[in-house]
N, C-alpha and C positions, 0 to 999 in steps of 0.2 A: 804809562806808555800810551800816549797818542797815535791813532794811524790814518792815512791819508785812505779817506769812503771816494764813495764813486756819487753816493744820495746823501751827502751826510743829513738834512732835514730830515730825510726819513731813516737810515742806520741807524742815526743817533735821535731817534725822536723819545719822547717822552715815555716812558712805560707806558702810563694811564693814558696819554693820546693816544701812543699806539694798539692797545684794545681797543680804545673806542674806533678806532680808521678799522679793524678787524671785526669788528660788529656791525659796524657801516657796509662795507665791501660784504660779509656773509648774507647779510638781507638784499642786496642786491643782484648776490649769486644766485638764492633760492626764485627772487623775482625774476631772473633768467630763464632758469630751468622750469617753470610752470608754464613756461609758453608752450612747451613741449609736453603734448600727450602722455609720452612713455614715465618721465619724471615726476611727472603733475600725478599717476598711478602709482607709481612707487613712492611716493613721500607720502600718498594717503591724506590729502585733503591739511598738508601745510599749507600756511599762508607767510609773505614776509614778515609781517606785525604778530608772528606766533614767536619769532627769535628773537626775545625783547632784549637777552641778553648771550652771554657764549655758553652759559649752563644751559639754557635750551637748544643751542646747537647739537651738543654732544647729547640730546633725544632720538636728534633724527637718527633713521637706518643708516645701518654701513652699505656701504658697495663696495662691492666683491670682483675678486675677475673672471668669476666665472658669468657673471653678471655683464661684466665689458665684451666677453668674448659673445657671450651669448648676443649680444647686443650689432653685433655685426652686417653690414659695416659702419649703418650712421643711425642707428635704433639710439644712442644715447646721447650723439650732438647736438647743439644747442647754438650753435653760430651760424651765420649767413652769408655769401660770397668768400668760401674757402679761397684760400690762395697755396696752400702747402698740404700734403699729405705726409703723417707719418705711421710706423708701425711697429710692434715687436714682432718677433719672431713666427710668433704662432708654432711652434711646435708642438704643444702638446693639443691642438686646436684651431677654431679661427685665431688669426692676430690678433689684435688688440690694435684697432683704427683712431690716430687723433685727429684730426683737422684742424689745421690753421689758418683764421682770420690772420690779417695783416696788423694788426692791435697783439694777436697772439705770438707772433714773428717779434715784432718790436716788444713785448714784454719777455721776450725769450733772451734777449741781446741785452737787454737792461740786467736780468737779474746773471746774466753771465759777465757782463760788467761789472758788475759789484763783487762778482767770484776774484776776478782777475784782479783786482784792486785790491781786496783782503789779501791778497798772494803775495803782495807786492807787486805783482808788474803794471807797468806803466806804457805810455806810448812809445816809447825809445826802445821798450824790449823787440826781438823778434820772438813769433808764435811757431814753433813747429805742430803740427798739429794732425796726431797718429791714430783715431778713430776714422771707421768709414765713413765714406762719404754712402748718400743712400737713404734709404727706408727706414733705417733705423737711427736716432735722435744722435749720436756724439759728437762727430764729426760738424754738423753744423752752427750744431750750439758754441762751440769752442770757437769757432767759424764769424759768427756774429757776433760775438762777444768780442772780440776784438780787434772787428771793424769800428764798433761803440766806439772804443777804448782809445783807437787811433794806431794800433802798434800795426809793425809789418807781419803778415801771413805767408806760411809754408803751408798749402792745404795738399800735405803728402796722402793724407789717407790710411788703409791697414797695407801690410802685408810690405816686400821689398827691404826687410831689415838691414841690407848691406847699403842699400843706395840711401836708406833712411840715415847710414850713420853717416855718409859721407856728404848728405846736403848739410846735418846738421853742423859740419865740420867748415864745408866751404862759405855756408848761406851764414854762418854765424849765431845760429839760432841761442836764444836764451833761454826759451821758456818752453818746457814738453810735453805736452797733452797726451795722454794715453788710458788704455784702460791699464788697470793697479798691475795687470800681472804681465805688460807688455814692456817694461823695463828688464825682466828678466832674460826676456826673448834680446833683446838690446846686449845687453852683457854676452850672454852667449856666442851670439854673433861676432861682436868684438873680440872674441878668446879663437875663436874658430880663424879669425881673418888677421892677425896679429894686428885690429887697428887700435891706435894709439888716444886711449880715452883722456889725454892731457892736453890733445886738443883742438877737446871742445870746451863752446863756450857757455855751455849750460850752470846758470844757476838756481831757477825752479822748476819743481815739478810738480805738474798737478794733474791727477789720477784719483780714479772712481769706478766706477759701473761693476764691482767685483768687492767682497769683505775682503782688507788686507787686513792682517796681525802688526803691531807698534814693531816686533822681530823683522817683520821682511821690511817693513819702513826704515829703518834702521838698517839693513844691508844694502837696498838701493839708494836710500844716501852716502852713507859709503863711500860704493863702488861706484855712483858719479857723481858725487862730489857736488850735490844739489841739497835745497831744501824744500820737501816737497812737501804738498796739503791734498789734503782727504775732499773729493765735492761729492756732492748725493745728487741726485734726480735718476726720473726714470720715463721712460715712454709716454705715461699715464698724465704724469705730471706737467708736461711738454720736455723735458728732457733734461740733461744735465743743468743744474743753476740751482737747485733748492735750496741749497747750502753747501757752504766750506768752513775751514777750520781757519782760524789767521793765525799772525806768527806767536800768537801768545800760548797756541795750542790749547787751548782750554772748553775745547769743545766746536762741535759744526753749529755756526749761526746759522739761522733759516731766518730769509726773508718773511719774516712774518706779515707784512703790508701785501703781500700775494699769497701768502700759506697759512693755511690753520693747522697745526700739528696737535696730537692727542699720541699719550701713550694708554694701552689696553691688554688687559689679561690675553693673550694668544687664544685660550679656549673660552671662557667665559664672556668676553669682551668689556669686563668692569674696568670702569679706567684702576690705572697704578698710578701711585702718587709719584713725585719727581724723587728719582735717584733710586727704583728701583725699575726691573729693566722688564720690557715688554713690547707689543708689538706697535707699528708705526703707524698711524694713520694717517691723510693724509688730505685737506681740502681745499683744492683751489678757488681764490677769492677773487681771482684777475681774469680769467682764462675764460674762454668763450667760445671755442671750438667742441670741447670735450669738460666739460665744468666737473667739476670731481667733489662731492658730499662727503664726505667721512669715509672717506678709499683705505679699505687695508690692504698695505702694498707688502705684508708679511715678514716685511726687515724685521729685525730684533735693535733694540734699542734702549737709552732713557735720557730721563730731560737730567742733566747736570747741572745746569743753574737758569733763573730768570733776573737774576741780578745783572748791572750792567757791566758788560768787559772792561779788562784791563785796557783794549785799542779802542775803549769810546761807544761800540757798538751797543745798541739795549735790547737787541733779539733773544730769544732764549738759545739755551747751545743745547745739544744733544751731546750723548756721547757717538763715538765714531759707531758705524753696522759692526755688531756683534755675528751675525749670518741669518737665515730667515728661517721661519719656521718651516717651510719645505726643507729645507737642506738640515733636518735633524736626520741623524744615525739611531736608530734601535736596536741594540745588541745585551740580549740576556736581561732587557728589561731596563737599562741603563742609558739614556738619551746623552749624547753630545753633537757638537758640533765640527765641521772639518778644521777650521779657525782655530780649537782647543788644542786640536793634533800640529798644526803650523807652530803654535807659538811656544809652543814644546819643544819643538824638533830643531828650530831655527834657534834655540840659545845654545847647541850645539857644534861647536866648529868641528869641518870636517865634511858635513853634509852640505849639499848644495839647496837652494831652495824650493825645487819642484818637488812635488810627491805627489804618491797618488796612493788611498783606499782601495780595496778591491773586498766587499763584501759575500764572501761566499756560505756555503751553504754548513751547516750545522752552527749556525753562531761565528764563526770566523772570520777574522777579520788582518788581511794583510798587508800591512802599509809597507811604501816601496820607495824608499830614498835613493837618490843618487848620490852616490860619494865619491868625494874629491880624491885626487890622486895620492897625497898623503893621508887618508885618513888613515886612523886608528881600527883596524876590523872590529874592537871590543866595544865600540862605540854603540852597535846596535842594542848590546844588552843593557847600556845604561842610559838608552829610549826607552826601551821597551819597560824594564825598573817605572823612568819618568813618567811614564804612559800610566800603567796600571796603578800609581800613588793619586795619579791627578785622576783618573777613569773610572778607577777599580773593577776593570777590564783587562785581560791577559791577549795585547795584541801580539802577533805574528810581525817582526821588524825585517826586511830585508837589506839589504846592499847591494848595489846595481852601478853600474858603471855608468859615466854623463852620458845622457845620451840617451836613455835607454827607454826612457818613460816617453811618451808620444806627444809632440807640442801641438796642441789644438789652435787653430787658424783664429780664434776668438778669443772668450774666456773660457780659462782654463779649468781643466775636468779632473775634479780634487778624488769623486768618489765613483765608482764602478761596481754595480751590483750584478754580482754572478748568481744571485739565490735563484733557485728554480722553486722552492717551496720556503713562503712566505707567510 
């Protein structure tokens, strides 16, 4: 199976050239970032001619975000005549500041180019495109990417789910840009407003910025009757583009000619070999606003193959975000993920996709479905059974009417801690 690239010289470049373009680009990274005080301290007296190879890369220190945040707002920039500002949230803290050169804008549209084209879509598609617009990266990357590309733009933005359905109706749109759990919000809306999902003309979807389970992928294709692919990027990295999945499913290729990926122990930070799963790291090789050295961005992950794809590509593939090491649960000594509980719950008809944890106090823990109008009431006890075989944890299962669980204006809020003693 052949697939039409966006770079094929470079998609499809050589293995062994493509390290060496990846050794090339990493010594010109580091010769970046020593121009800068703050980096040229933190690396400790690297030099480019110290990275003779990718084994001495994975020497250098990691950077951390508490490292980026601290670093607030241009303590760890490395470019010259910004043209763009972006940020995360900053909730728990400073944001996380990136700056964009115009080199960094245009490599932002290239590698989302290349998203767009593993997708399939082409310039004939239309783009509806459901991410904000703003401070924060989604919206624009989907934005530029296919301007590249040549196709038409809907740059509807978040929020307005009723007017969303009815451009994507009238405007014709093909192709859906969101984040992973904002298809759900779509269906909903459609059930509430009896509109008539046959038609649109949507036939990909492409969704990120949130772990989804292969379970709810498999109900949002479905239920609109698309085929949709998995994309990674984050704030850090410059934003959505690091990688997608193409139609062969066989994994997220990452642009490796801009990224150096590592898998590594979550605690230890020993690298993990390929096909066991660990944490993401992350090093930009193009970027020059915000240059990123072995960034652990705390995804959970593993390398699935470095062989070359069935559609031609020779990047390594990852497996899809398993959830991040922040987003671990501790209960009675027994670690999981909210992910674990999704893909559980979802091979269950009857229940609807939203849920939501609520961690309270003595160890308890009570997950909170909503259930469809037919469901079976006895369904709960044979989650709760599925729960505690996969867990071997005794959750609290409830049943709730649609509706009932609180739709977060973002991504959505899988887990809720009520512990007052911790």
């Amino acid at each position: 199976m052949s697939a039409a690239m966006w770079a094929p010289e470079l998609e499809a470049l050589e293995r062994e050239r493509l390290l060496g373009l990846q050794l090339e680009r990493a010594r010109a990274s580091i010769e970046r970032v020593l121009r800068r005080p703050a980096w040229a301290k933190r690396l400790g007296g690297v030099r480019p001619g110290d990275v003779r190879s990718l084994d001495d890369w994975a020497r250098l220190p990691f950077l951390t975000k508490a490292e980026l945040r601290d670093a607030y707002p241009f303590g760890l920039a490395a470019g010259d005549d910004y043209r763009r500002i972006h940020m995360s949230s900053g909730t728990t803290g400073n944001p996380i500041v990136n700056p964009y050169t115009a080199a960094d804008v245009a490599q932002w549209g290239e590698v989302m180019a290349r998203c767009y084209v593993a997708a399939g879509v082409t310039a004939s598609d239309v783009i509806h495109i459901t991410p904000s617009f703003g401070l924060f990266t989604g919206g624009f990357g989907f934005h530029y990417g296919a301007e590249r590309l040549g196709a038409m733009v809907v740059p509807v933005g978040a929020g307005r789910t009723a007017l969303q359905l009815k451009l994507m109706r009238d405007l014709r749109a093909t192709v859906l840009t969101a984040i992973a759990t904002y298809p759900l919000r779509l269906l909903e809306v459609a059930r509430e407003e009896r509109f008539d999902l046959s038609t649109l003309a949507l036939r990909v979807g492409i969704f990120g910025s949130e772990t989804w389970s292969d379970e709810l992928r498999a109900r949002i294709e479905r239920d609109l009757a698309i085929r949709t692919h998995d994309i990674i990027g984050m704030t850090e990295t410059g934003g959505p583009g690091l990688g997608i999945d193409c139609a062969a499913r066989a994994g997220i290729h990452v642009w490796e000619d801009h990224y150096l990926v590592e898998i590594v122990d979550p605690v230890s930070g020993a690298p993990r070999a390929d096909g066991v799963e660990g944490e993401l790291v992350v090093s930009t090789l193009t970027r020059e606003g915000l240059p990123l050295v072995r960034y652990r961005t705390r995804d959970l992950t593993r390398v699935l193959s470095r062989a070359p794809c069935v559609c031609g590509r020779t990047s390594l593939r990852l497996d899809r975000l398993r959830g991040r090491t922040d987003d671990m649960v501790i209960v009675k000594g027994v670690n999981f993920y909210p992910q674990q509980v999704e893909r559980l719950v979802l091979r269950h008809a009857g229940v609807g996709p939203e849920y939501q944890m609520a961690l309270e106090d003595g160890d308890r823990v009570v997950v909170l479905l909503e259930a469809q109008p037919d469901c079976d009431p006895a369904i709960a006890a044979r989650i709760r059974r599925d729960l505690h075989d996969a867990l071997a944890l005794s959750l609290d299962v409830r049943l709730c009417a649609p509706g009932t669980i609180e739709r977060a204006p973002g991504k959505a809020v899988r887990v809720i801690d009520r512990r007052t003693i911790r």
